[in-house]
FIKOLZA-1660 file (N, C-alpha, C; in steps of 0.1 Angstrom, whole numbers, plus 5000, padded with zeros to 4 digits):
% residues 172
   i   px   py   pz ch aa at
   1 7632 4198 1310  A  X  N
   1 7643 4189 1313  A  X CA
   1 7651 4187 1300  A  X  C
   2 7659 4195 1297  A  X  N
   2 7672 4190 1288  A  X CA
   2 7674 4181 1287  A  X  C
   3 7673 4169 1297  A  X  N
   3 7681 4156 1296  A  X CA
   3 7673 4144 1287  A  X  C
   4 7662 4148 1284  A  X  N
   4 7653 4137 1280  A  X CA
   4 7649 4144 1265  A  X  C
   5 7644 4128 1256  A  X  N
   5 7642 4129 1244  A  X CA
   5 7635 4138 1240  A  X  C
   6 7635 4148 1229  A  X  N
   6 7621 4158 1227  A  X CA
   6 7617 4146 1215  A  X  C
   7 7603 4146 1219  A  X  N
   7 7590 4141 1206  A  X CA
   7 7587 4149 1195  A  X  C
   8 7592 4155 1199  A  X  N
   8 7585 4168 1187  A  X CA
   8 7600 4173 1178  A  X  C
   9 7611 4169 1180  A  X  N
   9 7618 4174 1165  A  X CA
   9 7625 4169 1159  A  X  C
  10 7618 4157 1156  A  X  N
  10 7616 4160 1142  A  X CA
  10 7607 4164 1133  A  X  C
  11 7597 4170 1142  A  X  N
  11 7592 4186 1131  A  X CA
  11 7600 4192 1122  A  X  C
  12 7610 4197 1130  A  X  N
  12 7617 4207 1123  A  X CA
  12 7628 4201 1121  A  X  C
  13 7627 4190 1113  A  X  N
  13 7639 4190 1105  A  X CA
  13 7645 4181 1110  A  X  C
  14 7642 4167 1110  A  X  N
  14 7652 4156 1116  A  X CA
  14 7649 4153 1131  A  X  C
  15 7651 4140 1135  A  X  N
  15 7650 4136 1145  A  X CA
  15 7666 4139 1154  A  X  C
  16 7664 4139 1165  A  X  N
  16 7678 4145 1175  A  X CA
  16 7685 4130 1170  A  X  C
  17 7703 4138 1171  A  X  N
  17 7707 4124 1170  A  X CA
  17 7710 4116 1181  A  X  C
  18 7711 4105 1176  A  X  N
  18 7714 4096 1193  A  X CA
  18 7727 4096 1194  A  X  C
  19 7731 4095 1207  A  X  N
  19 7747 4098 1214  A  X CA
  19 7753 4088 1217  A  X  C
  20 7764 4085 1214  A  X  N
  20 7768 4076 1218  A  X CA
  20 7768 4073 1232  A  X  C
  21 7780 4059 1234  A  X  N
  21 7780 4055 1250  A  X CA
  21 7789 4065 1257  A  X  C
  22 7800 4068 1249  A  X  N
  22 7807 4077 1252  A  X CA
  22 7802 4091 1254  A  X  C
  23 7799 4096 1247  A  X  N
  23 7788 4109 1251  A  X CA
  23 7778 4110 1259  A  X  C
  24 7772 4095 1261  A  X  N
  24 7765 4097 1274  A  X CA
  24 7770 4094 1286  A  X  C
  25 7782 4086 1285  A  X  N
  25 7793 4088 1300  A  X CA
  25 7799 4102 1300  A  X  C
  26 7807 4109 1294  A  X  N
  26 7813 4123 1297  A  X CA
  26 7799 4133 1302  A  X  C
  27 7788 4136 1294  A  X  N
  27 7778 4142 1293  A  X CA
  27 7772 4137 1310  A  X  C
  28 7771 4126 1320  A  X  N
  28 7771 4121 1331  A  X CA
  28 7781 4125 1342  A  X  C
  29 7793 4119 1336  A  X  N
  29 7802 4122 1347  A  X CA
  29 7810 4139 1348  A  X  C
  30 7803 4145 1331  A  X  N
  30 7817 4156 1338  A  X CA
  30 7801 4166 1335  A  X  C
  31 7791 4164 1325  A  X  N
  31 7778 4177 1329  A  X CA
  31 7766 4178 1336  A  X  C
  32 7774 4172 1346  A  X  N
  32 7764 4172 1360  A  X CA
  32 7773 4178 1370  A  X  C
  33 7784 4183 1366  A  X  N
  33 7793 4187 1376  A  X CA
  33 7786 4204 1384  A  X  C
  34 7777 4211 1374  A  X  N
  34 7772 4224 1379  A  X CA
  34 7762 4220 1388  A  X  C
  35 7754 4207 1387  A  X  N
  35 7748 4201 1395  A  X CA
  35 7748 4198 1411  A  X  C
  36 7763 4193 1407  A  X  N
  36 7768 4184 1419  A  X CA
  36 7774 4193 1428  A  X  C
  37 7778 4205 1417  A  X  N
  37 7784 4217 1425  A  X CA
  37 7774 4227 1435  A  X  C
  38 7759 4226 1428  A  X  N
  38 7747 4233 1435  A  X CA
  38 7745 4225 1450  A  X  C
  39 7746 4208 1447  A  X  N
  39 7740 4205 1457  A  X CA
  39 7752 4205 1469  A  X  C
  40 7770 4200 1465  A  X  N
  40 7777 4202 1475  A  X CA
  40 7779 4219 1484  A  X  C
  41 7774 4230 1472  A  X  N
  41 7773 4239 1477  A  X CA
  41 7765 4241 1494  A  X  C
  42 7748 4238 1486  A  X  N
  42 7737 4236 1500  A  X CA
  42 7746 4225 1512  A  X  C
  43 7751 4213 1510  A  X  N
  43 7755 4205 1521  A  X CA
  43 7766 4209 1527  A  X  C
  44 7773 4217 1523  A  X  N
  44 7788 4220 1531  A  X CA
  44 7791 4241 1536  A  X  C
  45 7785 4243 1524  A  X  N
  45 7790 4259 1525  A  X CA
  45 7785 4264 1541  A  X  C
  46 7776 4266 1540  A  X  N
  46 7770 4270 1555  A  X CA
  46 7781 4268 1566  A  X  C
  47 7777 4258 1567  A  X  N
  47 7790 4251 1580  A  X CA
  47 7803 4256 1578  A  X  C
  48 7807 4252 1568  A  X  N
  48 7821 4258 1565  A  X CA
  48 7821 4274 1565  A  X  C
  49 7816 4283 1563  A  X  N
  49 7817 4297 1566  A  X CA
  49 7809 4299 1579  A  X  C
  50 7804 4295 1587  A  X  N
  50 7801 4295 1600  A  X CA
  50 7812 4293 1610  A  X  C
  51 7821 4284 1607  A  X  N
  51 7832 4274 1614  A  X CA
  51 7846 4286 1611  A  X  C
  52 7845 4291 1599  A  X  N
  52 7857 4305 1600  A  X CA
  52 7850 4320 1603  A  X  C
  53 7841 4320 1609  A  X  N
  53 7833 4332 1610  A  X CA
  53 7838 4341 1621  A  X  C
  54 7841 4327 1630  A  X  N
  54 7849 4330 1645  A  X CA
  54 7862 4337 1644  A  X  C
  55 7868 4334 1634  A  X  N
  55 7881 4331 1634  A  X CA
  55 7889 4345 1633  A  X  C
  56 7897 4352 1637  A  X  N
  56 7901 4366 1636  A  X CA
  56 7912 4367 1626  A  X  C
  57 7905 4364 1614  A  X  N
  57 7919 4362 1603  A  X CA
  57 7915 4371 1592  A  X  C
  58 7925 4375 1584  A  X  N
  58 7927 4380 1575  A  X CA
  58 7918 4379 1564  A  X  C
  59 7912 4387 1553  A  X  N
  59 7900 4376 1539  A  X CA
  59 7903 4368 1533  A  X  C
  60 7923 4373 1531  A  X  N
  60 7925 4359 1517  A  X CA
  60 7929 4348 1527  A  X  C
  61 7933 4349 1538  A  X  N
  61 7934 4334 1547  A  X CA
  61 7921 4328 1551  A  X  C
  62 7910 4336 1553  A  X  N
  62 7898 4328 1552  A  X CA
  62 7890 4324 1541  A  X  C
  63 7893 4331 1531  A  X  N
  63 7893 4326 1516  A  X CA
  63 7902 4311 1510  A  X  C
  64 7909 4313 1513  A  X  N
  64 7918 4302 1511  A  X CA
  64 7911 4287 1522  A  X  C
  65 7908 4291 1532  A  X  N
  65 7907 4282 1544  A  X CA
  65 7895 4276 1543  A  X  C
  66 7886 4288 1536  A  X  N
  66 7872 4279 1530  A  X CA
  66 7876 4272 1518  A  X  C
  67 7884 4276 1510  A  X  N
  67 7886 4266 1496  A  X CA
  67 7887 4253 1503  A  X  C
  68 7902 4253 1514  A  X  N
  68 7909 4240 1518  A  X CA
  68 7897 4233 1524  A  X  C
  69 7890 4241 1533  A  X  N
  69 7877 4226 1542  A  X CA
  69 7875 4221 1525  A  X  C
  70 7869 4231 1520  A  X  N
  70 7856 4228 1510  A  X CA
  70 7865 4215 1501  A  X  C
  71 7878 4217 1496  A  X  N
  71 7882 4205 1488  A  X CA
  71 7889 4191 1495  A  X  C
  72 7886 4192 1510  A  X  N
  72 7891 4184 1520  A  X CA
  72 7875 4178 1521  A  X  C
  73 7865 4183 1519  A  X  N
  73 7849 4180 1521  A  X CA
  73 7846 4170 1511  A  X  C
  74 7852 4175 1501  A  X  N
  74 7845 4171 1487  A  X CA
  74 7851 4156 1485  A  X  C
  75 7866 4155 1489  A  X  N
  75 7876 4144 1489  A  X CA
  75 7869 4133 1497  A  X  C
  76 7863 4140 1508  A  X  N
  76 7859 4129 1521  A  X CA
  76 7849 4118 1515  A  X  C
  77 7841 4127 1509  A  X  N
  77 7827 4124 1503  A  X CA
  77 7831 4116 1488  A  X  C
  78 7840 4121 1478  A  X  N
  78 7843 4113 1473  A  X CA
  78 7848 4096 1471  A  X  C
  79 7857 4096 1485  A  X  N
  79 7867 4083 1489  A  X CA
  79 7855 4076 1497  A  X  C
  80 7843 4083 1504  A  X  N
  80 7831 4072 1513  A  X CA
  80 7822 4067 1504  A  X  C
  81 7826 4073 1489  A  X  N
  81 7811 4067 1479  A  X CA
  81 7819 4052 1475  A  X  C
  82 7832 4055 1475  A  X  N
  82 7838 4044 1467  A  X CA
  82 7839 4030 1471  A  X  C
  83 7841 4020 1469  A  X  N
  83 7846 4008 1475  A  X CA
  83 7854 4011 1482  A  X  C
  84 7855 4006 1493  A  X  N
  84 7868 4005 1497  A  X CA
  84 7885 4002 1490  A  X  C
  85 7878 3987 1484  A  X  N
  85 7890 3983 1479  A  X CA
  85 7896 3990 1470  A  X  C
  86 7886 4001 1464  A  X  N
  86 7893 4011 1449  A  X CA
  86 7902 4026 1457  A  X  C
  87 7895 4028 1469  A  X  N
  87 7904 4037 1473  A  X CA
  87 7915 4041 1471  A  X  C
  88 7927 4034 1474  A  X  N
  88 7940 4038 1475  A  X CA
  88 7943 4041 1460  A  X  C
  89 7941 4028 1449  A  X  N
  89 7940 4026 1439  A  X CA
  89 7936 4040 1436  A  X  C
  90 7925 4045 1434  A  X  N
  90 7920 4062 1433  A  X CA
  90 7926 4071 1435  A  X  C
  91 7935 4070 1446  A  X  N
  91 7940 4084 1451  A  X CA
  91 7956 4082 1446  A  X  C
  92 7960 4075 1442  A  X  N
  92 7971 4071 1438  A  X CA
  92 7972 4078 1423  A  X  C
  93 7962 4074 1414  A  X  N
  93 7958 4080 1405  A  X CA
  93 7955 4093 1403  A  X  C
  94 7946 4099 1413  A  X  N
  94 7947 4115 1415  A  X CA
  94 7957 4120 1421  A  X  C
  95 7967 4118 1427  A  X  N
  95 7976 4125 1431  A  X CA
  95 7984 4125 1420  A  X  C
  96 7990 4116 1413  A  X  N
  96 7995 4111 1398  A  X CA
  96 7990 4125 1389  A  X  C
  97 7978 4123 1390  A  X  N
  97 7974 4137 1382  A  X CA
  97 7974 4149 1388  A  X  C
  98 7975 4156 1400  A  X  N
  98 7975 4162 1406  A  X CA
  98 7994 4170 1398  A  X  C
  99 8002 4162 1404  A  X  N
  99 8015 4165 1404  A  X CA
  99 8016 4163 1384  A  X  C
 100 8010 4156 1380  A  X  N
 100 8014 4164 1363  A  X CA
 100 8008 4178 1360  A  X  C
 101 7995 4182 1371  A  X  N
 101 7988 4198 1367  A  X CA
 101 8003 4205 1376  A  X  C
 102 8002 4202 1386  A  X  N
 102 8017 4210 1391  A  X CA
 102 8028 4212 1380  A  X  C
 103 8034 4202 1375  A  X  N
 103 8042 4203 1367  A  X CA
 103 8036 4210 1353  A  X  C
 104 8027 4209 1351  A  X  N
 104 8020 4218 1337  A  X CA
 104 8024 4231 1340  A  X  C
 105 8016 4234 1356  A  X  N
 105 8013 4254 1357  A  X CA
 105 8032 4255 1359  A  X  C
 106 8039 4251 1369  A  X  N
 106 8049 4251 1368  A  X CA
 106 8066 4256 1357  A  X  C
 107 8059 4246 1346  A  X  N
 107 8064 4247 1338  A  X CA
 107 8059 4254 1325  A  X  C
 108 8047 4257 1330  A  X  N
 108 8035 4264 1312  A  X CA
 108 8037 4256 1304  A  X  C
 109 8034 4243 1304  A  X  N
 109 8036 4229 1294  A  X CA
 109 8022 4224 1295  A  X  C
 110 8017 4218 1288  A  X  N
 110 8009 4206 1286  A  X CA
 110 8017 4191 1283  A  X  C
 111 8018 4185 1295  A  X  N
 111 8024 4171 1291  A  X CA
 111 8016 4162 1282  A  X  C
 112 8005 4163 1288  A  X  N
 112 7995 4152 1274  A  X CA
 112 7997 4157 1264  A  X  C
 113 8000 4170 1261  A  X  N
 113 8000 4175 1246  A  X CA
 113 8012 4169 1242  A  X  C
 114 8021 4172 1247  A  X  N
 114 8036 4173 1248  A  X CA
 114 8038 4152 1240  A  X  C
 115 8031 4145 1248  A  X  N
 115 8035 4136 1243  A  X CA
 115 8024 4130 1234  A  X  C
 116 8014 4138 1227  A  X  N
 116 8004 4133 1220  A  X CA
 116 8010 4138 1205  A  X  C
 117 8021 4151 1203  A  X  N
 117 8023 4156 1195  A  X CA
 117 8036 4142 1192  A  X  C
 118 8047 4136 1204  A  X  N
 118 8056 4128 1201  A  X CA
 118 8050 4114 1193  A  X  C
 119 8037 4112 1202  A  X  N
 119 8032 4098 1192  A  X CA
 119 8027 4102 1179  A  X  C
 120 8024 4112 1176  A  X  N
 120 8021 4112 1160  A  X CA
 120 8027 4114 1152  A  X  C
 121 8047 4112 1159  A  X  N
 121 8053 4113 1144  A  X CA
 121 8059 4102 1140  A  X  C
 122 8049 4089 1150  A  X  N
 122 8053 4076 1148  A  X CA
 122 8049 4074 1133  A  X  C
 123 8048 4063 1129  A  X  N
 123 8041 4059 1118  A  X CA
 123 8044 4043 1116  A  X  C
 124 8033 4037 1104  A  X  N
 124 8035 4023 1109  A  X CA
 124 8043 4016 1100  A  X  C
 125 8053 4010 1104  A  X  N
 125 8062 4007 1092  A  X CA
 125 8055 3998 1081  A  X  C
 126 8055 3993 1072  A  X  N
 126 8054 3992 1057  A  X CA
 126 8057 3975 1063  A  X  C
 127 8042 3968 1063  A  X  N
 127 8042 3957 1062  A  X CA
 127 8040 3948 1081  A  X  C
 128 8042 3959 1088  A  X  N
 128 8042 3959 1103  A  X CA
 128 8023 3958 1108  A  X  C
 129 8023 3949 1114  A  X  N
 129 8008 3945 1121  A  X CA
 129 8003 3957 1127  A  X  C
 130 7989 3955 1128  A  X  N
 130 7985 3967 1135  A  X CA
 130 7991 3962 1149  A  X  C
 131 7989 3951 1154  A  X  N
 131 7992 3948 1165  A  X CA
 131 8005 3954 1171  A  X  C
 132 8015 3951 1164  A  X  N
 132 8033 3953 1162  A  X CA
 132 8028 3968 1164  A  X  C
 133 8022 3973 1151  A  X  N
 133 8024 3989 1157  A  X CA
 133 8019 3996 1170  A  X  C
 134 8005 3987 1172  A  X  N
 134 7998 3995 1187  A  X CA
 134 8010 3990 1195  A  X  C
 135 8015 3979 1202  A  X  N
 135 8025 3977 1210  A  X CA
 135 8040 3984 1212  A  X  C
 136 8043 3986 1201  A  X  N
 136 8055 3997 1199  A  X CA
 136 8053 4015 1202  A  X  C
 137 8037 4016 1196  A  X  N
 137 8033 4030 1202  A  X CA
 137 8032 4032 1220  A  X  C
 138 8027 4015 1227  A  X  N
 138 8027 4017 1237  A  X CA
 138 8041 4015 1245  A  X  C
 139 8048 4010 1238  A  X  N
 139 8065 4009 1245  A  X CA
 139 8069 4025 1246  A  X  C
 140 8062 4033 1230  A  X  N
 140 8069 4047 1230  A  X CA
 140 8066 4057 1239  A  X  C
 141 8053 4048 1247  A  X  N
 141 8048 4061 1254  A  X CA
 141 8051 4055 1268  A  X  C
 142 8053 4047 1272  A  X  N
 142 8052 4043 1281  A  X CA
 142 8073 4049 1286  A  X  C
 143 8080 4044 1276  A  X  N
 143 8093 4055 1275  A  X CA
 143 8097 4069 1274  A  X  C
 144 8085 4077 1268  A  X  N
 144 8085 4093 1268  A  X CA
 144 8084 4097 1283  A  X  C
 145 8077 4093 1295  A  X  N
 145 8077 4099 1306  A  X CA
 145 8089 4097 1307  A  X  C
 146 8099 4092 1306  A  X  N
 146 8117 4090 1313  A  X CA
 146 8124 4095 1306  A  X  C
 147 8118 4100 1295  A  X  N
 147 8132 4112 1287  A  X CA
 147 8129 4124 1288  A  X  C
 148 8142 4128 1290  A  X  N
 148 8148 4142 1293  A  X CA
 148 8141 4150 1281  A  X  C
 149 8129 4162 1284  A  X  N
 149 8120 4170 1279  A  X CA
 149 8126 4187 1280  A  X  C
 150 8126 4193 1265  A  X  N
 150 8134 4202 1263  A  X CA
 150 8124 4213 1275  A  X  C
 151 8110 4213 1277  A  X  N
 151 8103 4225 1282  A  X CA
 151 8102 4217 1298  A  X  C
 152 8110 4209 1301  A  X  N
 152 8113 4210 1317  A  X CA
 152 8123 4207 1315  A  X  C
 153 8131 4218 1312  A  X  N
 153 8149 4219 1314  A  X CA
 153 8153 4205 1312  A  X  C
 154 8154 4200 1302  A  X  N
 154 8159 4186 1304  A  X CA
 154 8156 4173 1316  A  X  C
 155 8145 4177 1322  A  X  N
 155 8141 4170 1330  A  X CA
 155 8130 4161 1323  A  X  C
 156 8133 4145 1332  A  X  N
 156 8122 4138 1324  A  X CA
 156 8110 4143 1336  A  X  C
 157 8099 4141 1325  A  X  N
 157 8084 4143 1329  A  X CA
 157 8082 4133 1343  A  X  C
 158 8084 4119 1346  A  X  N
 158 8083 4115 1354  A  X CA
 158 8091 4116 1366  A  X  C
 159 8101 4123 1369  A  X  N
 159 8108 4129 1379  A  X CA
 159 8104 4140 1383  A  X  C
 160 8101 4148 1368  A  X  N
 160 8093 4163 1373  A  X CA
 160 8078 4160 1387  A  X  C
 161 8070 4148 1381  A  X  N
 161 8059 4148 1389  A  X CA
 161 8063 4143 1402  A  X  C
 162 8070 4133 1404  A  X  N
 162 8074 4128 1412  A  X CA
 162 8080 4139 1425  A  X  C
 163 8088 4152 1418  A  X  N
 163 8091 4158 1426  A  X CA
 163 8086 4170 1432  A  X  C
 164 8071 4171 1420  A  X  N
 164 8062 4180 1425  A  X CA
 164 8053 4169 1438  A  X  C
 165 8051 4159 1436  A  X  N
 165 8044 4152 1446  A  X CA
 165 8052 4155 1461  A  X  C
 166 8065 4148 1456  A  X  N
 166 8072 4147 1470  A  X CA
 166 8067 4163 1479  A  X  C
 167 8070 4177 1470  A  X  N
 167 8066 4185 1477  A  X CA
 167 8056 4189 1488  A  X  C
 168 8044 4180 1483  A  X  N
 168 8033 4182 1488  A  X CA
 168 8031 4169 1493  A  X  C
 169 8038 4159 1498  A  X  N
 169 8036 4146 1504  A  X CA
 169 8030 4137 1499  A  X  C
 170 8023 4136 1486  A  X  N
 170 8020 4126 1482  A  X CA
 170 8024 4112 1474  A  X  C
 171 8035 4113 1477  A  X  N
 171 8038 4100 1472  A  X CA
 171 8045 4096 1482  A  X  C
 172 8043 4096 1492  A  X  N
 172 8046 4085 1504  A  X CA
 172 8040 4073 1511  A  X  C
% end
């Protein structure tokens, strides 16, 4: 079991280091994903290629048709673990991200990057609180989605998502 302390090294040279809280949230939530992937595999795959087996269709439309159950499966099971009351809240937020990956492949941009490079050419003026400065960085970012971005044709980033959503119905 990888997941647990080894006793034994610091034998060789040092004891393991301890991980942060942060490292053991990512390390949780995003490297158990091969895991989570093994087990939604056994609970759904079967069914789902049984259920197109019938079907007199083409490979890449039943290829495709297994993707769509299988990420329509995963969604179901996602939104039933949740509270209720976080739902909409959740999916609002994933579709949000959803339509900025649209707009990324779309455009061959990285928006996070795009405005991670614009906040670092802030700087803090000379005598200015940290306070003053974190608040003004968040005014600046919170303003970069609404300006017109040279690598989506002059389009601002938040219209771009908005219009990749509308495509695909989600922001209704």
């Amino acid at each position: 079991m990888s997941d647990e302390f080894d006793p034994n090294a610091g034998l060789f040279g040092g004891d393991e280091p301890e991980k942060s809280p942060e490292e053991l949230h990512m390390e949780y939530v995003f490297g158990k994903n091969p895991h989570r992937t093994s087990a939604l595999t056994d609970l759904v795959y079967r069914a789902l290629l049984a259920s197109i087996e019938e079907d007199d269709l083409p490979e890449e439309a039943k290829r495709q048709l297994i993707f769509k159950m299988t990420a329509n499966s995963v969604l179901d099971i996602m939104m039933e673990a949740l509270d209720p009351a976080l739902r909409e809240e959740v999916m609002i937020a994933f579709d949000g991200y959803i339509g900025m990956c649209l707009v990324n492949m779309n455009f061959d941009v990285d928006l996070m990057s795009e405005l991670s490079k614009a906040m670092m050419t802030v700087e803090q003026a000379e005598g200015e609180s940290d306070e003053d400065f974190d608040r003004r960085l968040a005014d600046m970012e919170e303003k970069w989605w609404t300006i017109p971005q040279p690598k989506l044709s002059m389009r601002n980033p938040e219209d771009a998502i908005r219009e990749q959503m509308m495509k695909y119905g989600l922001n209704e």
